[in-house]
C-alpha positions as CSV (number, residue, x, y, z in Angstrom):
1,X,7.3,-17.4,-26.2
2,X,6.2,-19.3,-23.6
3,X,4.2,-22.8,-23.9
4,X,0.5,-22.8,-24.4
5,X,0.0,-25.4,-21.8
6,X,1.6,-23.1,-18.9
7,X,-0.3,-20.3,-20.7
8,X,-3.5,-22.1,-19.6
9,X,-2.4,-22.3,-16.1
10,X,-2.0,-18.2,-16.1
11,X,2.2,-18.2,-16.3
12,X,2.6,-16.3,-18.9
13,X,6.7,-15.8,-19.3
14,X,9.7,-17.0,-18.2
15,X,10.0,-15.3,-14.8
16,X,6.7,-16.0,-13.9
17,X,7.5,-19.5,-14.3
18,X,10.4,-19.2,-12.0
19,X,8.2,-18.0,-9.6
20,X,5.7,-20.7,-9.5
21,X,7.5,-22.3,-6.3
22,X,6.6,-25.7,-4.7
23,X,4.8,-25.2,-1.8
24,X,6.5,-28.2,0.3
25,X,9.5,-30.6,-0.3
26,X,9.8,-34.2,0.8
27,X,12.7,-36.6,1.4
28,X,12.0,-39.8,1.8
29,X,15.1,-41.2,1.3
30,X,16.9,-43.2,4.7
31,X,19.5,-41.2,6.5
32,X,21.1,-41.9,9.5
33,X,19.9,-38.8,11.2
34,X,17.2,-36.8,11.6
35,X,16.9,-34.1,8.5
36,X,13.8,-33.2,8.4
37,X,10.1,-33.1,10.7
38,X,8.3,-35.9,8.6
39,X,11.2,-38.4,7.6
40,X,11.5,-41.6,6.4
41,X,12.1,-44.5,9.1
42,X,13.2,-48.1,8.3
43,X,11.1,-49.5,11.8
44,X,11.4,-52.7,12.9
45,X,7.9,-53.2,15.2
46,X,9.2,-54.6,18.9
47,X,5.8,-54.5,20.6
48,X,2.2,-54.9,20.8
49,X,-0.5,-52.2,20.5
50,X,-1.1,-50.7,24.1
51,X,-4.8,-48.7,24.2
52,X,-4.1,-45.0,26.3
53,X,-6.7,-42.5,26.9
54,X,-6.6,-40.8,23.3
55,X,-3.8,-43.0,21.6
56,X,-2.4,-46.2,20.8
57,X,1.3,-47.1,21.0
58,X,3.5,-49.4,19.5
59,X,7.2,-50.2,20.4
60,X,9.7,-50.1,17.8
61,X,13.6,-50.0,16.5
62,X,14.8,-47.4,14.1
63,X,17.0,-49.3,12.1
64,X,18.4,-46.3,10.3
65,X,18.9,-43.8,13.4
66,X,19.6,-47.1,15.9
67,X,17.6,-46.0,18.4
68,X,14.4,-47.1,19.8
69,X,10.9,-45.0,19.0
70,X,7.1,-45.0,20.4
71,X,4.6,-45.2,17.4
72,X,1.5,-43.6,18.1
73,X,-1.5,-43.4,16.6
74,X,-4.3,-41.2,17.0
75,X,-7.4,-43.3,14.5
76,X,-6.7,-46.9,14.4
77,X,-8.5,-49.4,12.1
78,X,-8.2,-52.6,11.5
79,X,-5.7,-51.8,8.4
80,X,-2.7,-50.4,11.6
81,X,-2.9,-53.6,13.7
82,X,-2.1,-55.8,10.5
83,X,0.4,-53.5,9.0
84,X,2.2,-52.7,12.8
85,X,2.2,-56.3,13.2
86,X,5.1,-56.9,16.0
87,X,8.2,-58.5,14.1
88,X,7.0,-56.5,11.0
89,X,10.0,-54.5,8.9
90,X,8.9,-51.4,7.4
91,X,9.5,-48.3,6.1
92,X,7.2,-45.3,7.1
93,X,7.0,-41.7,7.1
94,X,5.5,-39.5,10.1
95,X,6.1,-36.7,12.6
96,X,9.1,-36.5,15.0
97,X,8.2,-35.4,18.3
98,X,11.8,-35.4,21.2
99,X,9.6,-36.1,24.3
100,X,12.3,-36.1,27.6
101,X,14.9,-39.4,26.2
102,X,12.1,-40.8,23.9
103,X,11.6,-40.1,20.4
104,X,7.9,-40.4,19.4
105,X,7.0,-40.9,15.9
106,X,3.4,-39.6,15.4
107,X,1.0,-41.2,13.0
108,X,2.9,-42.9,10.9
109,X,2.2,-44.2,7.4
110,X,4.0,-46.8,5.1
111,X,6.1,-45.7,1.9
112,X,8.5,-47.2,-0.4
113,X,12.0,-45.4,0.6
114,X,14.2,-43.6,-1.5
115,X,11.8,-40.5,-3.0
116,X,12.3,-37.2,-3.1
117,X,9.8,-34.9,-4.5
118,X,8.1,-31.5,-4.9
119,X,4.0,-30.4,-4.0
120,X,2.8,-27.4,-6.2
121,X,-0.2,-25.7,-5.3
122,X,-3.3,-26.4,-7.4
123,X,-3.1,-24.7,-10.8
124,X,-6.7,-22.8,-12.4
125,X,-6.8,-25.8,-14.8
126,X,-5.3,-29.4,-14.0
127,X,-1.8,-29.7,-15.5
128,X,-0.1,-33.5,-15.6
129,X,2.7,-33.2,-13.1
130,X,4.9,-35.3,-15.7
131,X,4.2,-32.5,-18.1
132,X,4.8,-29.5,-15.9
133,X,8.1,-31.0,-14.8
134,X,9.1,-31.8,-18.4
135,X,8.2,-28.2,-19.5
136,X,9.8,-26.8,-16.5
137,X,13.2,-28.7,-17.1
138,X,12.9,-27.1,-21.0
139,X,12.4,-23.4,-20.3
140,X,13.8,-22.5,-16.4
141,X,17.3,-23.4,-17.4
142,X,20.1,-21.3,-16.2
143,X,21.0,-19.8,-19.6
144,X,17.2,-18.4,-20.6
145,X,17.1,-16.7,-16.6
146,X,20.1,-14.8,-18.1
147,X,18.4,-14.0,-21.3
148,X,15.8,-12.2,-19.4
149,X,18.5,-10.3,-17.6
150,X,19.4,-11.5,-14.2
151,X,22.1,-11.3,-12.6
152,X,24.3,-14.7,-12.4
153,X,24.1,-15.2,-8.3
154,X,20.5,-14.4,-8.8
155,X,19.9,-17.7,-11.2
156,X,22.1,-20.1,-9.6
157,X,20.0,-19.3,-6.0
158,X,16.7,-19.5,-7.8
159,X,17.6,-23.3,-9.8
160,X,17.8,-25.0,-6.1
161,X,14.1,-24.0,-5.7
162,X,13.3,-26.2,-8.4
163,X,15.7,-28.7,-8.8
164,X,16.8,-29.4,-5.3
165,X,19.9,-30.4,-4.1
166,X,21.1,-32.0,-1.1
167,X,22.5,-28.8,0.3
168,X,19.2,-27.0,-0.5
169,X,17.1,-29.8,1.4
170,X,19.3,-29.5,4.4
171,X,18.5,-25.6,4.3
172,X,14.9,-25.9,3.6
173,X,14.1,-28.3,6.7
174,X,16.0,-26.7,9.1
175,X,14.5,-23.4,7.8
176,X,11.2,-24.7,7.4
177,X,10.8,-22.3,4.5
178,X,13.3,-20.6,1.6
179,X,15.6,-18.8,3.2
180,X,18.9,-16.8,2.8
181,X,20.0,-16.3,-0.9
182,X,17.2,-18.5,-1.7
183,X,14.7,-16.2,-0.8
184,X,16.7,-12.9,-1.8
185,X,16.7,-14.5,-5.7
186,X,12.6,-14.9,-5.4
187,X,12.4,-10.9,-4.0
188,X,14.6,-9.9,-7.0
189,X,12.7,-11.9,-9.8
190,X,9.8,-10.5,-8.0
191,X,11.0,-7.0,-8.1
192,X,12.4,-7.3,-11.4
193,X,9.5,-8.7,-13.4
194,X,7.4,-6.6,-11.9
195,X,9.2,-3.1,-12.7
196,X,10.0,-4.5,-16.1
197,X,6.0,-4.8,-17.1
198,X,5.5,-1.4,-15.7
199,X,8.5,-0.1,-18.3
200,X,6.8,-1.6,-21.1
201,X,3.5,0.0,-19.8
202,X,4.9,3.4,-19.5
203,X,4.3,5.2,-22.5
204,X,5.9,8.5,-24.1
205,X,4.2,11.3,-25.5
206,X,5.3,14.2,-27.5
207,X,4.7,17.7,-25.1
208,X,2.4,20.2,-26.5
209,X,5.2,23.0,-25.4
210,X,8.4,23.6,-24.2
211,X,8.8,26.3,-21.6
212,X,12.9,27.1,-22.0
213,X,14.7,29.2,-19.1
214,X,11.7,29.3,-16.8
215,X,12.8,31.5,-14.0
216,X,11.0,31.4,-10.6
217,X,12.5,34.2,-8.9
218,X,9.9,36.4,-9.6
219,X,7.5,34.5,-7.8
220,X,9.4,34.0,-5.1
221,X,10.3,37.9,-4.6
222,X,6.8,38.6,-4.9
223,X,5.9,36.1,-2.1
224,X,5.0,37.2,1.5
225,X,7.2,34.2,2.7
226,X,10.5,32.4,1.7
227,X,9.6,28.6,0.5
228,X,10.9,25.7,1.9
229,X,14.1,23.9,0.7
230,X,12.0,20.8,0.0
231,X,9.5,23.2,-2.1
232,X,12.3,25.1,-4.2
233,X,13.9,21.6,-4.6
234,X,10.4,20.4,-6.1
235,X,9.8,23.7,-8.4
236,X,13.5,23.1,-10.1
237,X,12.6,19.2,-11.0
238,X,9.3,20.8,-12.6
239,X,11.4,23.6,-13.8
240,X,13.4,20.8,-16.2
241,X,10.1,18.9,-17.0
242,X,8.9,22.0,-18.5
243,X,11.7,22.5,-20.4
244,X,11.6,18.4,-22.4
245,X,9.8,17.8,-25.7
246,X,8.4,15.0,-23.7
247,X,5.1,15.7,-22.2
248,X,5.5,14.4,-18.0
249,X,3.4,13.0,-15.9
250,X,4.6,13.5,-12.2
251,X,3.0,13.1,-9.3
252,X,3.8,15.6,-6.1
253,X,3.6,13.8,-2.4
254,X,3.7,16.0,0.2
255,X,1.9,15.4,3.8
256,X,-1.0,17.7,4.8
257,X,0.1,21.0,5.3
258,X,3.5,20.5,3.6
259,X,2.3,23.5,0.7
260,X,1.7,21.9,-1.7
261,X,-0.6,24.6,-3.0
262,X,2.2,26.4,-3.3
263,X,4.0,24.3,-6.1
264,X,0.5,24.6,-7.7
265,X,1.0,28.1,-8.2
266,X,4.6,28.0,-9.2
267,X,3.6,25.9,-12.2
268,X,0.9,28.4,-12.9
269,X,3.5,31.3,-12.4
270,X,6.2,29.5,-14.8
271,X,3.7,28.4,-17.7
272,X,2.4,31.7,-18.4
273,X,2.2,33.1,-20.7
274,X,0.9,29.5,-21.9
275,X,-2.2,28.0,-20.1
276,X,-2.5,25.6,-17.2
277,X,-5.2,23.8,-15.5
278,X,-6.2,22.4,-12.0
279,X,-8.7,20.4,-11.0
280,X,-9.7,20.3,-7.4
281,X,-11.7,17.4,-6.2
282,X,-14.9,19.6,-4.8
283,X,-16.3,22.7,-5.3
284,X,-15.4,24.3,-1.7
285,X,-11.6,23.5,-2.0
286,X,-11.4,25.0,-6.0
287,X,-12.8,27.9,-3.9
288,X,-10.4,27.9,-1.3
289,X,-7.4,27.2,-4.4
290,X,-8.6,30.6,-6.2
291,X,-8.9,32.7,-3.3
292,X,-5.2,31.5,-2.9
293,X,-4.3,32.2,-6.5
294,X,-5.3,35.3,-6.4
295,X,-3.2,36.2,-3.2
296,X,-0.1,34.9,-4.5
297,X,0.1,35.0,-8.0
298,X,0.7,38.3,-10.1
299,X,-2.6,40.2,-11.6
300,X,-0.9,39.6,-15.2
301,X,-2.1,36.2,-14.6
302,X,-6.3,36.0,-15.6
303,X,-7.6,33.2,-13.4
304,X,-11.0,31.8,-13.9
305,X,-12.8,29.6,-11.3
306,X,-15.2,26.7,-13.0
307,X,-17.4,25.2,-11.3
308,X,-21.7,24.2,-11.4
309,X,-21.8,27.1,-9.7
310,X,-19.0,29.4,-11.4
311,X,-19.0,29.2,-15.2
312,X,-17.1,31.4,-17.0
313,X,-18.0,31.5,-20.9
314,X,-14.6,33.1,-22.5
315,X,-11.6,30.9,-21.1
316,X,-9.4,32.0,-24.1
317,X,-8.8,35.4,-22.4
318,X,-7.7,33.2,-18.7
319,X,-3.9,32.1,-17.7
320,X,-5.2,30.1,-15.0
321,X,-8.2,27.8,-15.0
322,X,-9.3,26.6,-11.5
323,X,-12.1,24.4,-11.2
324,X,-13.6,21.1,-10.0
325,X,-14.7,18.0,-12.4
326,X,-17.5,20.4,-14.5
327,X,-14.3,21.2,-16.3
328,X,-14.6,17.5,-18.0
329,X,-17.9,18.9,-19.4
330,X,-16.6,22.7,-20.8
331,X,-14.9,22.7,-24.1
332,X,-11.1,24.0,-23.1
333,X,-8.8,26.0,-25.1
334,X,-5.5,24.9,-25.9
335,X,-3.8,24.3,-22.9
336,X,0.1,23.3,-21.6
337,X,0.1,21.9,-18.2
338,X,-2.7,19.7,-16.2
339,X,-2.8,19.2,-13.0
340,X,-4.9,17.6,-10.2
341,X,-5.5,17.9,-7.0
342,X,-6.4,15.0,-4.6
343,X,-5.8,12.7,-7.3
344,X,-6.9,9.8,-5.5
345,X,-9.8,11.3,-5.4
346,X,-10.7,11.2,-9.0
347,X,-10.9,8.0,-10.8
348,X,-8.5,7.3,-13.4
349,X,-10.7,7.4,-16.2
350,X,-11.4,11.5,-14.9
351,X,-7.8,12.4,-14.5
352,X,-7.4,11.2,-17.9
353,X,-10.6,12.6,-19.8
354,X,-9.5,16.0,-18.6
355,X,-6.0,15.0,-20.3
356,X,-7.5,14.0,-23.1
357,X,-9.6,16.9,-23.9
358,X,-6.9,19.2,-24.5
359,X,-4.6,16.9,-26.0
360,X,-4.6,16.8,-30.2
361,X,-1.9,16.4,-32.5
362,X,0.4,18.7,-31.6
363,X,1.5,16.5,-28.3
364,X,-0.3,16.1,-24.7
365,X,0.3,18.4,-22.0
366,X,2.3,18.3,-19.1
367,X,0.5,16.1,-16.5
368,X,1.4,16.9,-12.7
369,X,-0.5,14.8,-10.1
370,X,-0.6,16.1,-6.4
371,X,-1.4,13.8,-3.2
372,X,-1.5,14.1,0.4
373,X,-1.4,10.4,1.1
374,X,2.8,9.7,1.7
375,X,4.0,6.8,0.4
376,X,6.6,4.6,1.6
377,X,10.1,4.9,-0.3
378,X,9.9,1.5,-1.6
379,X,6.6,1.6,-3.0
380,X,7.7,5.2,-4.5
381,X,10.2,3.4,-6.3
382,X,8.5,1.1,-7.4
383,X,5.9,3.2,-8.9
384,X,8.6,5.4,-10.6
385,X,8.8,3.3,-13.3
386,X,5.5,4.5,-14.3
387,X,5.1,8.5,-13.7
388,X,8.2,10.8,-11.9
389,X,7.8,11.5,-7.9
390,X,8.8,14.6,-6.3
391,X,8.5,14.8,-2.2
392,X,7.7,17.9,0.6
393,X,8.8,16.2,3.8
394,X,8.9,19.0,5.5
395,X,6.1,21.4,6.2
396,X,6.6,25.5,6.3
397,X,6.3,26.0,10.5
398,X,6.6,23.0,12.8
399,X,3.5,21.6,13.9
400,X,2.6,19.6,17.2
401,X,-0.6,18.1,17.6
402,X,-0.9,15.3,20.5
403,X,-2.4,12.1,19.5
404,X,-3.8,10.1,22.5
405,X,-6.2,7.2,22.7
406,X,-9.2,7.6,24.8
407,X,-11.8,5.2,26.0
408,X,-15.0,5.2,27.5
409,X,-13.7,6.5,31.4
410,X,-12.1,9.7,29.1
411,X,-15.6,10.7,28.3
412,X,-15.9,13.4,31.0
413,X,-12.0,15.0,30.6
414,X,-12.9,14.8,27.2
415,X,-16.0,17.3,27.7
416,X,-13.4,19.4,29.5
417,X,-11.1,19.7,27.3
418,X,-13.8,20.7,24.8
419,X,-15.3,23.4,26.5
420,X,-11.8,24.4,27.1
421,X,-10.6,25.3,23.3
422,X,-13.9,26.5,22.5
423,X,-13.6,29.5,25.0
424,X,-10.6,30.1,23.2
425,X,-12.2,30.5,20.1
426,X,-11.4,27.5,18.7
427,X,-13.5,24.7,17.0
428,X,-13.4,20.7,17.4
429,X,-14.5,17.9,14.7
430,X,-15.5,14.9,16.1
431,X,-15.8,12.1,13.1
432,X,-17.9,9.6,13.4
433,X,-17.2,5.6,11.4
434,X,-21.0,5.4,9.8
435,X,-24.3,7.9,9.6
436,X,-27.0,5.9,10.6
437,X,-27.7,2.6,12.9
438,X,-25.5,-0.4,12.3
439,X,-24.8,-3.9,13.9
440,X,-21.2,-3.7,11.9
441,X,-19.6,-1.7,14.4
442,X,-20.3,-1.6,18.3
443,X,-20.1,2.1,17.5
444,X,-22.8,4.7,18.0
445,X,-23.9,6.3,14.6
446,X,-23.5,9.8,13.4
447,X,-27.6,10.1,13.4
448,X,-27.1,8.4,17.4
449,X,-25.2,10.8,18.3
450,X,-26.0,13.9,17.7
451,X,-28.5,14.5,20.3
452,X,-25.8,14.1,23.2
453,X,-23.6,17.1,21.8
454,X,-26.1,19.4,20.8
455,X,-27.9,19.3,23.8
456,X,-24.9,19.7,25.7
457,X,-22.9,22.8,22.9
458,X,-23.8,25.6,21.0
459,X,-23.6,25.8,17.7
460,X,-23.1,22.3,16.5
461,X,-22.7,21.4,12.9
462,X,-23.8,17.9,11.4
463,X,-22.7,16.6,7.5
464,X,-21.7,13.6,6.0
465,X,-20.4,12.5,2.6
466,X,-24.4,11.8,1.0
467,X,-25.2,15.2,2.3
468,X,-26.5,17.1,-0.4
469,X,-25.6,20.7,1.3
470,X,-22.3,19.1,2.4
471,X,-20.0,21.8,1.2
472,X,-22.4,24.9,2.4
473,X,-22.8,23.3,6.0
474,X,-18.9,23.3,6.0
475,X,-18.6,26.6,4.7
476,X,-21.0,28.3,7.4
477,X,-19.0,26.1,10.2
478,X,-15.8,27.5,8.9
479,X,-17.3,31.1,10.1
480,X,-19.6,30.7,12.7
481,X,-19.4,27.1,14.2
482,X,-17.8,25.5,17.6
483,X,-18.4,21.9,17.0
484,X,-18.7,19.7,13.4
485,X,-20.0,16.4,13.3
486,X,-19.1,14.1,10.3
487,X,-18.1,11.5,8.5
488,X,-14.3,11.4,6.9
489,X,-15.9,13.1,4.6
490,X,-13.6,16.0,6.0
491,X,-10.3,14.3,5.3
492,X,-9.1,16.3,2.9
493,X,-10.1,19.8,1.6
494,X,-11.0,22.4,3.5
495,X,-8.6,24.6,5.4
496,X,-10.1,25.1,8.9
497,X,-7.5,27.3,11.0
498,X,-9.6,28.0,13.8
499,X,-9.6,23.7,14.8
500,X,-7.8,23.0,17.3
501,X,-9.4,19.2,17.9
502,X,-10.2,15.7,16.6
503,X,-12.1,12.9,17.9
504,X,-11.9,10.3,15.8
505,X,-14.5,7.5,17.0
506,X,-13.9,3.8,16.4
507,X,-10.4,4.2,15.0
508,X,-9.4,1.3,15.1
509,X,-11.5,0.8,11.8
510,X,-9.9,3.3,9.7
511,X,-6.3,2.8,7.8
512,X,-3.5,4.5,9.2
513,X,-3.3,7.0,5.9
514,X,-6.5,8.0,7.0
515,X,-6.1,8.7,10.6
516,X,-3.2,10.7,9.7
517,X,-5.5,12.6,6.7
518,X,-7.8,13.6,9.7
519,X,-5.3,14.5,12.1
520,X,-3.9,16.8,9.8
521,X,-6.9,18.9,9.7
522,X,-5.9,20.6,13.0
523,X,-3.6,23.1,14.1
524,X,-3.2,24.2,10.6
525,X,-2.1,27.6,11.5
526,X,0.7,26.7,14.1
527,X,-1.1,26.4,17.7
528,X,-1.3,22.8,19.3
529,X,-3.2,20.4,18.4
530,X,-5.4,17.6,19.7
531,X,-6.2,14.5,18.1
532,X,-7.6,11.9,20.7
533,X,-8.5,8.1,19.2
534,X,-11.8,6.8,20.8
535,X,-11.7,2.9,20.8
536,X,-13.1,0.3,23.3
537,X,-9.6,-1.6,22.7
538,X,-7.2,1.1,23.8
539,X,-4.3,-1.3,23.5
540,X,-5.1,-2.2,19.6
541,X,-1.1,-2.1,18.3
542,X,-2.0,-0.3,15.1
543,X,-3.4,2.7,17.2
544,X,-0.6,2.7,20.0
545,X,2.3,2.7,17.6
546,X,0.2,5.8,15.3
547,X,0.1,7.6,18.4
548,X,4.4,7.8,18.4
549,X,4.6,9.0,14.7
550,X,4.2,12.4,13.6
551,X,5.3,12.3,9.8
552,X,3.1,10.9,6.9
553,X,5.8,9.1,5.3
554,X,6.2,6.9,8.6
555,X,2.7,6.3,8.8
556,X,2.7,5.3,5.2
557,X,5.3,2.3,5.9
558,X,3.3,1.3,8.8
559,X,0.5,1.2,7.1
560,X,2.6,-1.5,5.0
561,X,3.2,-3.8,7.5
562,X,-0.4,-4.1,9.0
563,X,-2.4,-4.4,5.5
564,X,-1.4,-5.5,2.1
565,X,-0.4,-3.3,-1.2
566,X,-2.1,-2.9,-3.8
567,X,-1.6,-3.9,-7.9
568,X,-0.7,-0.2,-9.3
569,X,-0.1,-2.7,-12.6
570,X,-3.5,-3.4,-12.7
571,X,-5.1,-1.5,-10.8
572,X,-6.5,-3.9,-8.5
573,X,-7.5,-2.3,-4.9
574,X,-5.5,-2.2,-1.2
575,X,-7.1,-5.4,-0.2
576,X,-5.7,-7.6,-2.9
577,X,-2.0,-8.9,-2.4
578,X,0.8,-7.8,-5.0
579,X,4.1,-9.5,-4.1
580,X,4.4,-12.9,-2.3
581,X,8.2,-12.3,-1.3
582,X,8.9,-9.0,-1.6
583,X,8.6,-7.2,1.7
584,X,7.4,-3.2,0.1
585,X,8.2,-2.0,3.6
586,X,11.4,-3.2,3.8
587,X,13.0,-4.1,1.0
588,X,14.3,-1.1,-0.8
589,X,17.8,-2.5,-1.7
590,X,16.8,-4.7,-3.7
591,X,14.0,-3.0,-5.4
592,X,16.8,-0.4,-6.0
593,X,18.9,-3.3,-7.2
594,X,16.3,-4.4,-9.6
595,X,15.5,-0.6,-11.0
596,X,19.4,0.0,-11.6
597,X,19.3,-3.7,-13.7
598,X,16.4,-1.9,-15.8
599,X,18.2,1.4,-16.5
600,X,15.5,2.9,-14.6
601,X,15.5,6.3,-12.6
């Protein structure tokens, strides 16, 4: 149990505590060289103030280094010519510049020598710095860091942090930060805390049923295609989920067009003659799921389709229940396996009504998750304390679409290229950052802009995501339309194999995971692609570096390393920071490190 005083200041345990670094170390202690930028000089003043342009300077002897240095001050007051009186000894600290054989000693202040000391950021609440120390000294002791589990290296590099020694000093000016094993022992405890709080958040639930020998070669056979390695590999791990008394919870990654859809229908397939549910985040993509379902799976299976518009009464007599969030509001019959579709797109407090409804006392249902959004590997680990991931890297046919950024002088090639695909039958989106007028972006609207392409194409198409009719103006495009004109609204959804082109307009204001959810909208059924970036900064680095990657899972970690991660803990959004050492992009060793510690998997 940790102290109520520290409590106060929000650390809560022991390995928060160890975390709680200084944020600057001084030495004022006389050395006969120079340690550090702002060190302590015993000066002996040799010379009068001379007034310059924007300083003053005073001659002086370093009695310490023996060599001569040039005071100078920048704000002088009465209080500097007393105290910088020539034939004054003192001791003062201030900045070391090395300016061609002089050493210049900038703004320098009087101490008392020998001090060396510790600044800590402001804590929520005022804690007495003699108290926090004493504290300190009582609970971050090398024996309680190896109650809690780490390693022995891992202590003895963290104690320096706190207590510093000489060697540690030495390091940490030079450095000008932690560094080396220093800052390897904050990532682990970082690491480590975190996947240990996760642990003790996961929790275990009995599983409403246990489907034994589940055999998917059936569905296979009965397939008018062989699945991909990466999809039979995913099947099996669901295969042995099935199969536990404990209910899972798993979520499926794949990039867009990887089949995931397919896995979605293997679980169906395998569950029967038990029940299984997915939700689909709208109404035209539950559409587009059943249509599937009813392709692939065998007519033994009864699928229903709920949605406002499609509501079944009997679901007792169905296998398969398809449907969008109106399920939430249907009373469901006992039921084996969830699972959801898009799950970002439904809050948390949706996935888990719809978990809820059909769980009782007989156990919870099997829970698998499905996303289009890759992940980097770290973070995937990370999160694996929590639910089970499985991964489709690789998508059924090979896809090429060529991502290019285009300006304002593209406009006209653009217009070519256009007319091009669409007297080849194709069809182009062109996604637009807001609907109506804005000073925010230097961007013309969705509303703006319509006029210039429909006076210009036939059979333009205009939504957004407030449009009521959103999913019928879609729908009719789908069949009968050459151009759409939208919002993301279109990221994810519905399958458009006829569009051949993006445009996305103001990139540069969209995440990476979402340029890549767009892009993936074309050349779903094999034929290039075209996805061209329109940005009045065509060197932006974000956009030029998107433009070489092709696969989700590498735009994921780049993503990483241009924005911050989010709190999966609790649940705090992308724009607040999680770890203050730990590198999620790049340091998988030792999250892997940490995980293997905690008898994770």
């Amino acid at each position: 149990m940790i102290d109520p005083n520290l409590q106060k200041v929000g650390i809560n345990d022991l390995l928060e505590l160890a975390l709680t670094t200084p944020v600057k170390y001084y030495d004022y202690r006389l050395h006969n060289k120079i340690l550090s930028p702002n060190p302590l000089l015993e000066i002996e003043i040799t010379g009068e103030f001379r007034p310059g342009d924007k300083v003053w300077r005073v001659g002086a002897f370093a009695k310490n280094l023996s060599l001569p240095v040039e005071l100078l001050f920048f704000n002088v007051t009465p209080y500097h010519f007393y105290t910088f009186k020539k034939g004054r000894t003192l001791f003062a600290v201030g900045k070391i510049q090395h300016r061609a054989e002089k050493i210049l000693f900038l703004q320098p202040k009087t101490l008392p020598p020998n001090r060396v000391g510790k600044i800590y950021t402001k804590y929520k609440i005022d804690l007495d710095e003699e108290l926090f120390e004493s504290l300190k000294r009582k609970y971050l002791t090398y024996e309680n860091l190896l109650a809690q589990g780490l390693p022995k290296e891992i202590a003895k590099s963290l104690l320096p942090i706190h207590y510093p020694d000489e060697q540690f000093l030495k390091g940490y000016f030079y450095y000008g930060d932690f560094f080396g094993k220093h800052l390897e022992a904050l990532k682990f405890i970082e690491a480590y805390r975190y996947l240990k709080l996760l642990k003790a958040k996961k929790k275990e639930f009995k599983a409403r049923c246990q489907i034994s020998n589940a055999n998917p070669l059936p569905f296979y056979q009965a397939l008018p295609f062989k699945p991909t390695p990466d999809q039979q590999a995913v099947i099996n791990e669901i295969i042995e989920d099935l199969s536990s008394s404990i209910a899972t919870r798993r979520v499926i990654v794949g990039d867009v067009g990887s089949g995931k859809s397919l896995i979605m229908f293997a679980i169906a397939f395998l569950t029967y003659p038990k029940r299984s549910i997915l939700m689909a985040p709208t109404t035209i993509l539950a559409d587009q799921l059943f249509s599937e379902a009813k392709k692939l799976l065998p007519s033994f299976i009864k699928i229903a389709l709920i949605t406002s518009d499609a509501k079944e009464e009997n679901l007792e007599k169905f296998h398969f229940l398809i449907g969008t969030h109106a399920l939430l509001y249907r009373e469901l019959p006992e039921t084996c396996v969830i699972m959801v579709d898009e799950q970002h797109r439904f809050g948390t407090e949706q996935r888990d009504r719809l978990k809820k409804i059909v769980e009782d006392s007989k156990g919870a249902p099997h829970f698998f998750q499905f996303s289009a959004t890759p992940i980097p590997r770290t973070q995937a680990m990370i999160q694996s304390a929590l639910v089970d991931f499985s991964f489709i890297r690789n998508a059924p046919f090979k896809k090429e679409v060529e991502t290019k950024i285009i300006s304002k002088d593209d406009i006209k090639s653009l217009l070519e290229h256009i007319s091009t695909q669409l007297k080849k039958g194709k069809q182009v989106l062109i996604v637009y950052p807001l609907i109506g007028e804005s000073d925010r972006v230097g961007y013309k609207s969705l509303e703006e802009a319509k006029e210039f392409w429909i006076s210009r194409f036939d059979k333009v198409f205009v939504t957004h995501g407030k449009d009521p009719n959103k999913e019928e103006v879609l729908r009719k495009f789908r069949k009968e339309g050459n151009i759409l004109l939208t919002t993301t609204v279109i990221e994810v959804g519905i399958s458009l194999p006829k569009l051949s082109t993006i445009v996305i307009v103001g990139a540069e204001y969209l995440g990476l995971g979402t340029l890549h959810q767009l892009r993936g909208r074309v050349a779903r059924s094999g034929d290039k692609g075209y996805c061209f970036l329109y940005t009045h900064d065509p060197n932006n680095p974000r956009l030029r570096a998107f433009c070489r990657l092709k696969s989700g899972f590498e735009v994921a970690k780049l993503d990483l390393e241009f924005r911050r991660a989010g709190d999966i803990l609790n649940g705090k959004d992308q724009s607040g920071r999680l770890f203050k050492w730990l590198n999620i992009a790049n340091d998988a060793k030792i999250v892997e490190r940490a995980k293997a510690l905690l008898f994770l998997p």
